[in-house]
C-alpha positions in Angstrom: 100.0 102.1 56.7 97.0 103.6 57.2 98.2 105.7 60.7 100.7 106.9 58.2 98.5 108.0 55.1 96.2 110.1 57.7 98.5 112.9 57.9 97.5 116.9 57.7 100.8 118.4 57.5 103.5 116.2 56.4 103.4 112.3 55.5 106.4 111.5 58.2 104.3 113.1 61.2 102.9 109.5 62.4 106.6 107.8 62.2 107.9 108.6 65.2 105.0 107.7 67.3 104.2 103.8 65.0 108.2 102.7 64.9 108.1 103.3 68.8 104.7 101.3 69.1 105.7 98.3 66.7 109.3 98.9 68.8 107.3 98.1 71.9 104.8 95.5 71.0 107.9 93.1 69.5 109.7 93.7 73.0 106.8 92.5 75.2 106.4 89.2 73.0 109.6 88.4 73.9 112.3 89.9 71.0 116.0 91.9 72.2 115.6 95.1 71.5 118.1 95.6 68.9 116.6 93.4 66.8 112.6 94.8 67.7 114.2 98.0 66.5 115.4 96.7 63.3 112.3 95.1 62.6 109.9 98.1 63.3 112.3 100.6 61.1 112.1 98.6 58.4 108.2 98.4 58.6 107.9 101.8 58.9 109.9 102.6 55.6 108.3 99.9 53.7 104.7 101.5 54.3 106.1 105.0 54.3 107.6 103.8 50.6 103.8 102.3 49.6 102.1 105.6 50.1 104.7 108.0 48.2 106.7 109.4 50.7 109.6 111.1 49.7 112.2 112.3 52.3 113.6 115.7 51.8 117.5 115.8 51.2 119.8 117.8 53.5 119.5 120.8 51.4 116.1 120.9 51.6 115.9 120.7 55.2 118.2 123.8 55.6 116.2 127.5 56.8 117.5 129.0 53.5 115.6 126.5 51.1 112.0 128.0 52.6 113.1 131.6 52.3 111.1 133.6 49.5 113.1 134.6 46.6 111.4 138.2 47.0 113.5 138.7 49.7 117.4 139.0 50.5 118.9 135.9 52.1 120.5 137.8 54.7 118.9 140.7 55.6 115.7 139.8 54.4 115.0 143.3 52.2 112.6 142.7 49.1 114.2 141.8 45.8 113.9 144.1 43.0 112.3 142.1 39.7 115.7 142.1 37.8 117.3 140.4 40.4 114.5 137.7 41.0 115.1 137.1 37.3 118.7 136.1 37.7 118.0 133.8 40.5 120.3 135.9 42.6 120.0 135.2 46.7 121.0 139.0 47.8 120.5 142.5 47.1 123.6 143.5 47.2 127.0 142.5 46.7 127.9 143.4 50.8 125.0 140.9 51.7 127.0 138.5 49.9 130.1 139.3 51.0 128.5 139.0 54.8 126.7 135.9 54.4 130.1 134.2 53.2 132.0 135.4 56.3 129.4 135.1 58.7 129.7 131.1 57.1 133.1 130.7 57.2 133.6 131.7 61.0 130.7 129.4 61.9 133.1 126.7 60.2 136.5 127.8 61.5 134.8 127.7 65.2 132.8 124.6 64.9 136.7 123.4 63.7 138.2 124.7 66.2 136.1 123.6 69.2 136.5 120.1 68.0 140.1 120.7 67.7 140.4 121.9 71.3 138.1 119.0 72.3 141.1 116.8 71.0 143.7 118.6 72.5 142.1 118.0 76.0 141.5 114.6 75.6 145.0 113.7 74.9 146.6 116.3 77.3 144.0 114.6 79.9 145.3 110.8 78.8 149.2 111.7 78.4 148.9 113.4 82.4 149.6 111.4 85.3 146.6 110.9 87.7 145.8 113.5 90.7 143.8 112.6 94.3 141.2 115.6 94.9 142.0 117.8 97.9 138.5 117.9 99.1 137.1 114.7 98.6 140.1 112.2 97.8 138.7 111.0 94.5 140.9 109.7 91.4 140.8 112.0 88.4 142.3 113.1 85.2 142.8 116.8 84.0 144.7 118.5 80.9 145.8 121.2 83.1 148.9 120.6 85.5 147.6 122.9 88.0 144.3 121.3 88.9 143.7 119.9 92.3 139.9 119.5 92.4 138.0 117.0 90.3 134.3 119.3 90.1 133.7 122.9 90.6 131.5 121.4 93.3 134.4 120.1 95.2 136.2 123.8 94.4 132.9 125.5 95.8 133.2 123.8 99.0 136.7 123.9 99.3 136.4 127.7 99.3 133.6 127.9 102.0 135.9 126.2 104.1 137.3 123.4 105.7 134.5 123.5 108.4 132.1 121.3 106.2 134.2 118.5 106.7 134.0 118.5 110.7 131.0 116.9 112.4 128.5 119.1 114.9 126.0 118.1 117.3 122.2 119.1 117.2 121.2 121.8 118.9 117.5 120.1 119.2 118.5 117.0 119.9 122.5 116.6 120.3 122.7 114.4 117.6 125.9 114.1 115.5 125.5 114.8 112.3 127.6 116.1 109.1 126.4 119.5 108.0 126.3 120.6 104.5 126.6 124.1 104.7 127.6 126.7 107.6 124.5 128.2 108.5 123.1 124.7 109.3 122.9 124.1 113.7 120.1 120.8 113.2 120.3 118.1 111.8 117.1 117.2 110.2 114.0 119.5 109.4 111.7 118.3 112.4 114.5 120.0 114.6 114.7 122.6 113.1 110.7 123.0 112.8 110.8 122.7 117.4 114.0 124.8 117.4 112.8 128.0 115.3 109.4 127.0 117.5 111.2 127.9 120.7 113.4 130.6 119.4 109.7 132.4 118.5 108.1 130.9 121.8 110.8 133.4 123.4 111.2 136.0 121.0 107.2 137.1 121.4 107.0 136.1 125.0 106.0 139.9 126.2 104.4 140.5 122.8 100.8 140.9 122.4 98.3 141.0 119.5 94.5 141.5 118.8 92.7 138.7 117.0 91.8 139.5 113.5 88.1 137.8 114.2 87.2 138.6 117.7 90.0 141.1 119.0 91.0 139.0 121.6 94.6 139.7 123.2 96.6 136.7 122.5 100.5 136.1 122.9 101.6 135.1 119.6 104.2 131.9 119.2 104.8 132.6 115.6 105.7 135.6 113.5 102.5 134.7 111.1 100.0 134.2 114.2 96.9 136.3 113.5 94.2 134.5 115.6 94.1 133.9 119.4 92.3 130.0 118.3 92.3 127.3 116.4 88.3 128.0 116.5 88.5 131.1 115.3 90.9 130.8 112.7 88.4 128.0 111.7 85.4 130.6 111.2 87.1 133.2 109.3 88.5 130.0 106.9 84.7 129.0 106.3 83.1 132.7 106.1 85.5 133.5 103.4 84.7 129.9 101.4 81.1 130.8 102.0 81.7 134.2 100.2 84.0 132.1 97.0 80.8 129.9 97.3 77.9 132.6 97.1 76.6 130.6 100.1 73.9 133.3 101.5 74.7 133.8 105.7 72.0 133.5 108.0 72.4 135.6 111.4 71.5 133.2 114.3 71.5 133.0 118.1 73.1 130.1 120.0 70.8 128.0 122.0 73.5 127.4 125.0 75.7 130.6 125.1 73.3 133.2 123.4 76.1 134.6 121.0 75.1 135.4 117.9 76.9 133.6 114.6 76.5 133.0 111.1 75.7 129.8 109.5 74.6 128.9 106.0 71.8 126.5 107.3 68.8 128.8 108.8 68.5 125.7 111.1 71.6 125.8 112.7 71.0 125.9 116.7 74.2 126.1 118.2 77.4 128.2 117.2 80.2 125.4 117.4 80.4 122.0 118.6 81.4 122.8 122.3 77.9 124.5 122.8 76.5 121.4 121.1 78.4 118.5 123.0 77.1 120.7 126.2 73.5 120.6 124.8 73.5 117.4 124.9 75.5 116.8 127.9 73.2 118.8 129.9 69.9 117.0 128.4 71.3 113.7 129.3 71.4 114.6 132.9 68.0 116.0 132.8 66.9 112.7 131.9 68.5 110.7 134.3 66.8 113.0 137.0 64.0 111.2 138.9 60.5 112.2 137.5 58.2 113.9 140.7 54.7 112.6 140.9 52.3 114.9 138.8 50.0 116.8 141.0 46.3 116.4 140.8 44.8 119.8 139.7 41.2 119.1 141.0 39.9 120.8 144.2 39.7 119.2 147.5 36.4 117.6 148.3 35.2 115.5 151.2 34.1 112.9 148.4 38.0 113.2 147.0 39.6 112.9 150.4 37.6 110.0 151.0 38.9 108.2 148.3 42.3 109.0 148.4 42.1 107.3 152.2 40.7 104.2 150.9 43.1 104.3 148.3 46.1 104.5 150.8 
């Protein structure tokens, strides 16, 4: 009761939302849910009954019951004081005249699409069933002339006859059942290597310029813009370095001597083939045998007499 009482706008704002909790909590203990939603309405109008709430009647609830009386019910010009007096609803007596007709049609057709709705029904019942030419299902229909149970099975009736028949891959020679006529594989990863070959050949004698390092480069793909994976790489992190604000650092490679950009103003190497050979290469130096380290002082008869007795 107090969820309910701490309203702003109206008091029946919370009811939705504490029937469908109680509604729940009754269900998990173990209660059918019939009965759980018994139980929870009746809560929820005995506390909304303790704290004064008063539901609207059907009149209330209509657009017309808000509407100012300064204005016309219809077409919403402002009343003049003489009328406000009498209570009237519209200006003038064609407003009136309007809003009853524009009424009374709204009836007749609500009427008369629930008349047609029973008309069908029993035309649909009293008819004897029908087999769909497309798709062989059972169906009923009010109209005699119908030989498709779905405009779905009408659509592909008129694209033809051909969706019916079975095709074979062109990837992989499959067998397969397409769905529409346009369709030559039978699954998306052969399409993917199909429309990957169709390009392969298409831009065989085609040529472009990388968009980093203006490499020529035969392109495989309509969208190919770099000759490389590596380079497609660097202009991907230079332009998250600029969305960044990263500052660049112009460096020079330790193993190829190209010049690069990093972030880090340690960085040695441009990429991590110069590094792996780097490191290649100093592992070799260090399995090299070491050469004796020769003695820089000059040659003296006392020195060449020790080096013989030390031999």
């Amino acid at each position: 009761m107090d969820i309910l009482d701490d309203f702003r706008l109206t008091q029946f704002e919370h009811e939705a939302d504490c029937r469908h909790g109680l509604r729940a909590a009754l269900c998990l203990q173990g209660f059918a849910w019939n009965q759980s939603d018994y139980e929870a309405t009746r809560v929820v109008e005995e506390a909304l009954q303790r704290i004064g709430a008063k539901r609207p009647t059907w009149y209330q609830g209509q657009k017309y019951y808000t509407q100012s009386p300064d204005f016309c019910a219809w077409c919403q010009a402002p009343m003049e004081d003489v009328e406000r007096t009498r209570s009237q609803r519209f200006c003038s007596k064609e407003c009136a005249k309007a809003a009853l007709e524009a009424r009374a049609t709204k009836d007749s057709n609500i009427r008369d699409a629930t008349m047609r709705s029973a008309y069908r029904l029993v035309e649909k019942l009293e008819n004897p069933p029908k087999e769909c030419i497309y798709c062989g299902k059972t169906f009923y229909s009010d109209r005699k002339s119908a030989d498709f149970c779905s405009p779905r099975c009408v659509s592909r009736h008129q694209k033809g006859e051909s969706l019916l028949l079975e095709r074979q891959c062109v990837e992989c020679g499959t067998t397969y059942q397409p769905t529409n006529r346009n369709q030559m594989c039978c699954s998306l990863k052969c399409r993917g290597l199909h429309q990957h070959k169709e390009w392969k050949v298409k831009f065989a004698e085609e040529t472009r310029a990388c968009a980093f390092c203006d490499t020529r480069f035969r392109p495989t793909t309509p969208y190919a813009k770099y000759c490389s994976k590596r380079c497609a790489k660097l202009v991907s992190n230079r332009a998250y370095r600029e969305r960044q604000g990263y500052a660049e650092h112009h460096l020079k490679c330790e193993w190829c001597s190209n010049e690069f950009v990093s972030k880090m103003p340690w960085a040695k190497f441009c990429c991590r083939q110069c590094k792996r050979s780097s490191e290649t290469f100093q592992r070799k130096v260090a399995k090299l045998p070491r050469l004796p380290v020769p003695d820089s002082r000059p040659l003296t008869p006392e020195l060449f007499d020790r080096l013989l007795q030390a031999a």
